[in-house]
C-alpha positions as semicolon CSV with decimal commas, in nm:
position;residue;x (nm);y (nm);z (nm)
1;X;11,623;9,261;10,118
2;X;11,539;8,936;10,185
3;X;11,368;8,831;10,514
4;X;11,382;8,443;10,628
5;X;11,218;8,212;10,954
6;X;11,297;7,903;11,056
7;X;11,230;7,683;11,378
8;X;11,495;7,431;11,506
9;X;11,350;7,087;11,616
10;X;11,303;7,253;11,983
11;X;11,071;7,531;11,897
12;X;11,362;7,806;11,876
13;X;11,204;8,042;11,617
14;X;11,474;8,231;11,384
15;X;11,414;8,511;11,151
16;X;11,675;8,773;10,963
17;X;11,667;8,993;10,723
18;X;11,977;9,067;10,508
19;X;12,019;9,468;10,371
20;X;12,266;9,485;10,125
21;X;12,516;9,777;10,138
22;X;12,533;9,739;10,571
23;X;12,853;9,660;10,703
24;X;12,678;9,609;11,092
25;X;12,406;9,383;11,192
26;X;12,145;9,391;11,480
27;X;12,107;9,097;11,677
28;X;11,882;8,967;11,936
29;X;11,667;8,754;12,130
30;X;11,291;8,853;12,229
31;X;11,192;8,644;12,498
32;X;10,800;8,590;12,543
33;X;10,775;8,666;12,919
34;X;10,731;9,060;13,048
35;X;10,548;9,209;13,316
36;X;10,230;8,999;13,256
37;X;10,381;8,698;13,282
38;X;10,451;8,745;13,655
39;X;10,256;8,618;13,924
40;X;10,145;8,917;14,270
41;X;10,443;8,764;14,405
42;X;10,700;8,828;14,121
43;X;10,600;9,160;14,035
44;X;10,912;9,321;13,886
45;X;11,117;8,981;13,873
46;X;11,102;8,999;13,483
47;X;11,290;9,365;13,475
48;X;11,495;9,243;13,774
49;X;11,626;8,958;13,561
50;X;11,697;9,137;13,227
51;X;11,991;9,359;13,477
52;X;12,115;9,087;13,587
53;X;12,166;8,879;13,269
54;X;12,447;9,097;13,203
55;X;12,596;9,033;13,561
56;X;12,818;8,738;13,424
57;X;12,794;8,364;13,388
58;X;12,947;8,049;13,415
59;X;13,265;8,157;13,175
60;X;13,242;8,540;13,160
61;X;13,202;8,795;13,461
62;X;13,032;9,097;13,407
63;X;13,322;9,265;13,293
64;X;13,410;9,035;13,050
65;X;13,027;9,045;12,923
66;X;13,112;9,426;12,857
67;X;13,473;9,416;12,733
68;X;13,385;9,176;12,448
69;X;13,149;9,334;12,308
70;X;13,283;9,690;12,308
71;X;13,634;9,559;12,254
72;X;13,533;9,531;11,892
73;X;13,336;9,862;11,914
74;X;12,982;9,720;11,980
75;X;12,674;9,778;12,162
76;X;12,487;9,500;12,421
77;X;12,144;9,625;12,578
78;X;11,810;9,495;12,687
79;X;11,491;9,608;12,792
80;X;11,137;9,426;12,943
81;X;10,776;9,542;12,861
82;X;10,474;9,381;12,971
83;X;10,488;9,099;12,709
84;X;10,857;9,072;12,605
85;X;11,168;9,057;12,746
86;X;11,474;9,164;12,477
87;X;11,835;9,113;12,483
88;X;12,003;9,257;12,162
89;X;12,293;9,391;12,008
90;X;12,464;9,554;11,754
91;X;12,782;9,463;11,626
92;X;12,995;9,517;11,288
93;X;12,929;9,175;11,039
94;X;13,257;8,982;11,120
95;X;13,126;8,994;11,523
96;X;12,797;8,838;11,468
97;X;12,903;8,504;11,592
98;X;13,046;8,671;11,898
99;X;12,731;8,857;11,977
100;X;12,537;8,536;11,967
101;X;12,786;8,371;12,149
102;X;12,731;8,627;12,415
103;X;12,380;8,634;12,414
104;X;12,328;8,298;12,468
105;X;12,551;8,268;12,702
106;X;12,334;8,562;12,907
107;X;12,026;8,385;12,843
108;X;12,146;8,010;12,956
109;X;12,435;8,059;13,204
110;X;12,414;8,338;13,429
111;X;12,502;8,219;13,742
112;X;12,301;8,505;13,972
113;X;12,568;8,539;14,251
114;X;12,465;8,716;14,573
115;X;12,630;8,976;14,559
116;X;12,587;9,099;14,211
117;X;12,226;9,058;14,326
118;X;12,222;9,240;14,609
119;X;12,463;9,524;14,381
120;X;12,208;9,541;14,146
121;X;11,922;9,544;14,369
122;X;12,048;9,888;14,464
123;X;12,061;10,019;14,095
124;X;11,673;9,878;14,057
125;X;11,550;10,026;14,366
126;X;11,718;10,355;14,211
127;X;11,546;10,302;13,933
128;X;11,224;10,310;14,111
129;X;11,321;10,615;14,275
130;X;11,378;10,775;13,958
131;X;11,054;10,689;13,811
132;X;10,866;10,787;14,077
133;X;11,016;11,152;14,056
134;X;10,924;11,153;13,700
135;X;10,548;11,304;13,679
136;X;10,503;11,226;13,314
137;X;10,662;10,867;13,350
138;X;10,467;10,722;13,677
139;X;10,135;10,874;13,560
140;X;10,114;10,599;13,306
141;X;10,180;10,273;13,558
142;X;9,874;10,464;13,726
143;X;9,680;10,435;13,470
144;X;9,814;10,119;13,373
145;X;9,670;9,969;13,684
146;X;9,332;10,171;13,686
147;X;9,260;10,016;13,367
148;X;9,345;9,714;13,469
149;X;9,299;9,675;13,799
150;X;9,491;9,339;14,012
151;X;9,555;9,209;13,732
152;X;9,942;9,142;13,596
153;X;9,903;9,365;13,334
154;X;9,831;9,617;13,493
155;X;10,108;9,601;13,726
156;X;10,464;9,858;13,711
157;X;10,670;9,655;13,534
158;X;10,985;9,780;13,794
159;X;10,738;9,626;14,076
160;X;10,709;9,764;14,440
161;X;11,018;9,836;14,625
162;X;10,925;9,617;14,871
163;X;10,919;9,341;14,625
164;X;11,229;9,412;14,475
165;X;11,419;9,391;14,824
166;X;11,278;9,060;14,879
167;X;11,344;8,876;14,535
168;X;11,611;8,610;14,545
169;X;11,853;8,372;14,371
170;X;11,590;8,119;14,395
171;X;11,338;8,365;14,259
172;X;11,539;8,434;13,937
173;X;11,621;8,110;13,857
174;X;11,267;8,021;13,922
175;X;11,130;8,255;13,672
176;X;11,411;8,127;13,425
177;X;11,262;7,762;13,397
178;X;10,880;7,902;13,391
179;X;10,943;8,101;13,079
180;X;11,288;8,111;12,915
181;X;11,204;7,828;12,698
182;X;11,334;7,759;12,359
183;X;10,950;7,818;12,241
184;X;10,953;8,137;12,400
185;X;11,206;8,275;12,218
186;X;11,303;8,416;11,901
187;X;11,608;8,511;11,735
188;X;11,632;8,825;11,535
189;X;11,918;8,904;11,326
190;X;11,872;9,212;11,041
191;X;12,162;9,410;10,822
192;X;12,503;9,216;10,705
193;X;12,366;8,875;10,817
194;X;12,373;8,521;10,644
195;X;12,057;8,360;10,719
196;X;12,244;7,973;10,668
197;X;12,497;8,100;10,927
198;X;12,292;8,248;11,158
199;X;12,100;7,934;11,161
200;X;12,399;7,711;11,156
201;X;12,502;7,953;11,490
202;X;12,188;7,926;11,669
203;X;12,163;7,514;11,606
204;X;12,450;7,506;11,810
205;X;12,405;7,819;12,077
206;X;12,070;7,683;12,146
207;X;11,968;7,363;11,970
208;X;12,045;7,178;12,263
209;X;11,801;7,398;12,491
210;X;11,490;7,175;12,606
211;X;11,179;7,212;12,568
212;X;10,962;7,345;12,857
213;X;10,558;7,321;12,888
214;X;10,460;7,726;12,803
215;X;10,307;7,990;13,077
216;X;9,993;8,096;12,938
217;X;9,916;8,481;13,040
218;X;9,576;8,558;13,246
219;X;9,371;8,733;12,978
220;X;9,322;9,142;13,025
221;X;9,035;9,247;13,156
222;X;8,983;9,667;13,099
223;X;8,828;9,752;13,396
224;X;8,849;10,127;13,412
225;X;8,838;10,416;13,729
226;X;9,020;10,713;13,838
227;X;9,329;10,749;14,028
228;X;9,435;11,110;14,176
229;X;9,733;11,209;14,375
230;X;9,747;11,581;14,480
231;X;10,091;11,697;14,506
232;X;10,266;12,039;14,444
233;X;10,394;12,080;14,138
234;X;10,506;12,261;13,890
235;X;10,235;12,120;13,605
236;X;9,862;11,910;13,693
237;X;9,999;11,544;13,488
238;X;9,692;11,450;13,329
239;X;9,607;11,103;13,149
240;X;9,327;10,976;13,016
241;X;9,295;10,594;12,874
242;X;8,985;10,405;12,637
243;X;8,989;10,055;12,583
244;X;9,077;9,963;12,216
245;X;9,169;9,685;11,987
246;X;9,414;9,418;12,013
247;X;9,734;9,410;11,752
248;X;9,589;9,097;11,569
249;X;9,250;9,321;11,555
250;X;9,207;9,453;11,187
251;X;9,043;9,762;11,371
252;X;9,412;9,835;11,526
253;X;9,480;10,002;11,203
254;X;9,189;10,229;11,250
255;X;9,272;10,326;11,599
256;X;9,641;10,408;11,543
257;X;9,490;10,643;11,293
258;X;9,241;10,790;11,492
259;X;9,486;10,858;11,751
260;X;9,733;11,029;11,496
261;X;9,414;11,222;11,353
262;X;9,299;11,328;11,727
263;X;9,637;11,387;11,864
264;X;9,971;11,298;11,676
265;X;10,125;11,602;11,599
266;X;10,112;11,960;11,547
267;X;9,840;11,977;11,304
268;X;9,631;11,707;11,523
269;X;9,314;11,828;11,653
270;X;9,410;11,856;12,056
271;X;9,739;12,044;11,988
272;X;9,549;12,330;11,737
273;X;9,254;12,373;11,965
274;X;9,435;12,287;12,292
275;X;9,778;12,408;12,268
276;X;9,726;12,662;11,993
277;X;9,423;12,791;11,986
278;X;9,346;12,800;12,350
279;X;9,709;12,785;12,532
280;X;9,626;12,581;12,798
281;X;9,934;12,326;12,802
282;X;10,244;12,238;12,620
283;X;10,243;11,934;12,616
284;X;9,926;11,677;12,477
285;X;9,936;11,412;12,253
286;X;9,756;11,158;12,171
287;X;9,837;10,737;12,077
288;X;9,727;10,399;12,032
289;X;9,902;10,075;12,158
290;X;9,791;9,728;12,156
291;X;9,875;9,392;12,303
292;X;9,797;9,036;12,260
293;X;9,463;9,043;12,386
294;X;9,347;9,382;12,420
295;X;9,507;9,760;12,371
296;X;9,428;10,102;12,476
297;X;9,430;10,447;12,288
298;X;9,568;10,709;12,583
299;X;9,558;11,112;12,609
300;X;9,851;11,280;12,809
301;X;9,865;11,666;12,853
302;X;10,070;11,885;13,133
303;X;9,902;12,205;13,223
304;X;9,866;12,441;13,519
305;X;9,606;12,281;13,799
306;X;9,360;12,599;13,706
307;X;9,314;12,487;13,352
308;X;9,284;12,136;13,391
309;X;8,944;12,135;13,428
310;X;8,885;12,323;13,084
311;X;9,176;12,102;12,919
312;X;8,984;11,767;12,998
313;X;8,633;11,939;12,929
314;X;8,766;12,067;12,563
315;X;8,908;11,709;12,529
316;X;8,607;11,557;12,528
317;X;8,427;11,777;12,327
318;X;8,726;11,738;12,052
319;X;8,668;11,329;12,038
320;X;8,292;11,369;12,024
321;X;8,319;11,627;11,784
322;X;8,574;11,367;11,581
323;X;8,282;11,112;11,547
324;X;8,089;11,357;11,313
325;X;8,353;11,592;11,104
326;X;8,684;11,419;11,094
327;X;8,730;11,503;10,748
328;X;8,861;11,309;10,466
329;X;9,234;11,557;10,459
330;X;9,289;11,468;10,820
331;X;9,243;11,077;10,750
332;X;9,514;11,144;10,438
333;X;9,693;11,315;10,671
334;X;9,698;11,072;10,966
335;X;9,759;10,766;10,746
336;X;10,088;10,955;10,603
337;X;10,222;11,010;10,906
338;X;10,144;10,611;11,018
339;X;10,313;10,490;10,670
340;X;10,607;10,719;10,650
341;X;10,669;10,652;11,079
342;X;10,668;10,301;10,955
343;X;10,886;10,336;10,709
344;X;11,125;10,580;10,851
345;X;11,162;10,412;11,146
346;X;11,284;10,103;10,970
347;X;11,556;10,242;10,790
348;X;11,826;10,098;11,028
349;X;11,932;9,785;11,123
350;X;11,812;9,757;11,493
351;X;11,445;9,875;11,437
352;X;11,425;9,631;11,152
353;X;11,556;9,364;11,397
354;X;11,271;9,430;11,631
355;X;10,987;9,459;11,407
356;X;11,100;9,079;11,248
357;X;11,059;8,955;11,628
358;X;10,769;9,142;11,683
359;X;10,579;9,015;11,358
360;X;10,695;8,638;11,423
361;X;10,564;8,651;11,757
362;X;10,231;8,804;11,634
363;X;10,198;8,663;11,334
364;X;10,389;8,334;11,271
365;X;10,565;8,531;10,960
366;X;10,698;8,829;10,861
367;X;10,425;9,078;10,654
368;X;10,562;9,250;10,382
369;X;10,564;9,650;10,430
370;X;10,301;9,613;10,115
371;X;10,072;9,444;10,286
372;X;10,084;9,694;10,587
373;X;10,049;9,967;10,387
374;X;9,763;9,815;10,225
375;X;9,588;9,757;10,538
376;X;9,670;10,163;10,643
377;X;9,484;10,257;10,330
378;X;9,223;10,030;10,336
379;X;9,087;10,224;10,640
380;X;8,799;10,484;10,529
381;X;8,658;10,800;10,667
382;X;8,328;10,594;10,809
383;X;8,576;10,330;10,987
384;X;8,728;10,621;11,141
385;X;8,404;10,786;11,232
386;X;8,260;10,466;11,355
387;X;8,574;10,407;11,607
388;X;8,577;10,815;11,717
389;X;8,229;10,717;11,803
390;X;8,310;10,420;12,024
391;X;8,589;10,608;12,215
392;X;8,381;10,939;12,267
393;X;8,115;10,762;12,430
394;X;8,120;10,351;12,485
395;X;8,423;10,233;12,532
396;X;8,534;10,173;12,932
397;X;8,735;10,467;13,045
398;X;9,015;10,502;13,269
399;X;9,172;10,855;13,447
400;X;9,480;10,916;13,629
401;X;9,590;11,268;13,761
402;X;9,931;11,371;13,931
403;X;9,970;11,710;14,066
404;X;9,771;12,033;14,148
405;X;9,464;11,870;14,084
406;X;9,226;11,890;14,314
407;X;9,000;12,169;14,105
408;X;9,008;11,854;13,832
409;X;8,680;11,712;13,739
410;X;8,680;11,308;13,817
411;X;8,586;11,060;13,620
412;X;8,230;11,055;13,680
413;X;8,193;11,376;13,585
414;X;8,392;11,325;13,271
415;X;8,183;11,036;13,215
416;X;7,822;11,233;13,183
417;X;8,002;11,453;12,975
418;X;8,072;11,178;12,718
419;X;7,702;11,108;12,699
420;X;7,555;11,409;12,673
């Protein structure tokens, strides 16, 4: 497999990767503009825009957007986070050119008519609905914004309802010209691709695209706090956030395998003393993510509102207690379960396709998966100590609790814990 990058003379970034043996491809464009990109006022305009790219254009309705791709038995999504925006699809090889054709047709020429607005306006606010009678889903945007309070990032990426009913035409086109730049941008193409024709193809789909001064993002700020909303339920949602290391931080490596070590699976340390040992919950896990500037390692668990307060106590105790056993088979452990996730997860087309965007916006190139792995082994028992350390008992904290909870212990309380 052979992966490739190259920038047209406008800043329009390319990269593909060809796997032999694939008769399909994955093909997309990752857009530099999410959630964080938006100003108070725009909160949810990104996500609003991704639904309506597919709402038709100058030449194609939305329809038409939809028949030609599945006419010839392919696939057309999108999706926005807080730093990216991503239109993709996947298509058998001879449809490439079509998919393109499509996807810059999305991304240059929708024309945003009113009443596809105001249709989809209805699906969004849905949407929000939906989210919001999802426990396990809305307990994260809480937390999202307690650790980083008015600031974009830590905004819902849907946005407020309110928000939503107000956006208009005006408002999506205005977004458009901030931040869908050619220099924003990056074309991913992985499987039965042709890097010379994709290139050739993307000259000419968006070659002629100008180029546009860039939106710099406010930098993140982890702030920290607690957020409770008492409500009868079923299960007390419970969520607890640290403030970690940025993706282009070499100590990112370390804290995705802390969190794997601490809670990643079955044989993690949360689910055996938690879940097995103890039975309070079903559900706890543990996880790192990272952005540009700044990341966050978060613990989730679902238990009855009676046993929360001994879930989050034992919790604590479990990290602290990290910092001075984690043992050498639970680092071998942790960083096989990183590599073969890695691995495992690229075997197909479209995950390939995203990690080639996601490594050209990071990085500038693509790393090879030796070089990754390298840097997964490199970490050592002390590096892992070290960061269990910094979690237990420095780094800013941030709490968010859905539910039965009002026998929960807050943050402060939480937060003497840690330094006993």
């Amino acid at each position: 497999m052979t992966t490739q990058v190259h920038t047209l003379s406008n800043g329009f970034r390319i990269v593909t990767e060809q796997m032999p043996g694939l008769q399909s491809a994955a093909v997309g464009v990752w857009v530099a503009a999410g959630g964080r990109n938006e100003r108070l006022e725009q909160n949810g305009i990104a996500h609003f825009l991704e639904h309506m790219a597919f709402k038709g254009t100058k030449t194609r309705s939305a329809l038409q957007i939809a028949e030609q791709i599945e006419d010839v038995g392919g696939y057309i999504n999108a999706y926005t986070s807080r730093e990216v925006t991503a239109y993709y699809a996947r298509v058998l090889k001879d449809d490439v050119a079509l998919a393109m054709d499509v996807l810059a047709d999305i991304l240059q020429n929708s024309t945003f008519e009113e009443a596809e607005i105001e249709s989809e306006r209805g699906v969004i606010l849905s949407e929000i609905g939906q989210a919001l009678d999802t426990p396990d889903d809305v307990i994260f945007d809480w937390l999202q914004e307690k650790a980083y309070p008015d600031q974009p990032i830590g905004r819902t990426i849907l946005g407020p309802a309110e928000r939503i009913r107000a956006f208009t035409r005006a408002d999506l086109a205005g977004f458009v010209a901030e931040h869908y730049g050619p220099e924003q941008m990056i074309l991913s193409a992985c499987g039965a691709v042709d890097h010379d024709e994709i290139v050739k193809l993307a000259e000419r789909l968006f070659g002629g695209m100008a180029r546009q001064p860039q939106q710099a993002a406010n930098p993140a700020r982890f702030h920290g706090g607690e957020t409770r909303t008492e409500k009868q339920l079923e299960q007390a949602h419970f969520a607890l956030a640290f403030e970690s290391p940025d993706y282009r931080d070499p100590l990112s490596y370390t804290a995705q395998i802390y969190a794997s070590a601490l809670g990643g699976g079955m044989s993690s340390r949360l689910f055996q003393e938690i879940r097995e040992k103890r039975g309070l919950c079903y559900t706890i896990f543990a996880q790192a993510g990272a952005y540009s500037d700044t990341g966050m390692t978060t613990i989730y668990a679902g238990t009855s509102g009676d046993q929360l307060k001994g879930l989050a106590e034992i919790t604590l105790d479990e990290m602290k207690r990290a910092a001075s056993d984690m043992s050498e088979e639970e680092l071998a452990r942790a960083r096989a379960q990183m590599k073969a996730g890695l691995l495992m997860g690229l075997e197909g087309c479209s995950s390939r396709a995203e990690r080639l965007a996601r490594m050209v916006q990071i990085w500038g190139r693509v790393p090879p998966l030796t070089e990754v792995v390298e840097k997964i082994d490199a970490v050592t028992l002390a590096d892992v100590r070290s960061f269990a350390e910094k979690m237990a008992v420095q780094s800013p904290a941030a709490l968010a609790l859905y539910g039965p909870v009002s026998a929960a212990p807050t943050l402060e309380a939480l937060q003497e814990r840690r330094a006993a």
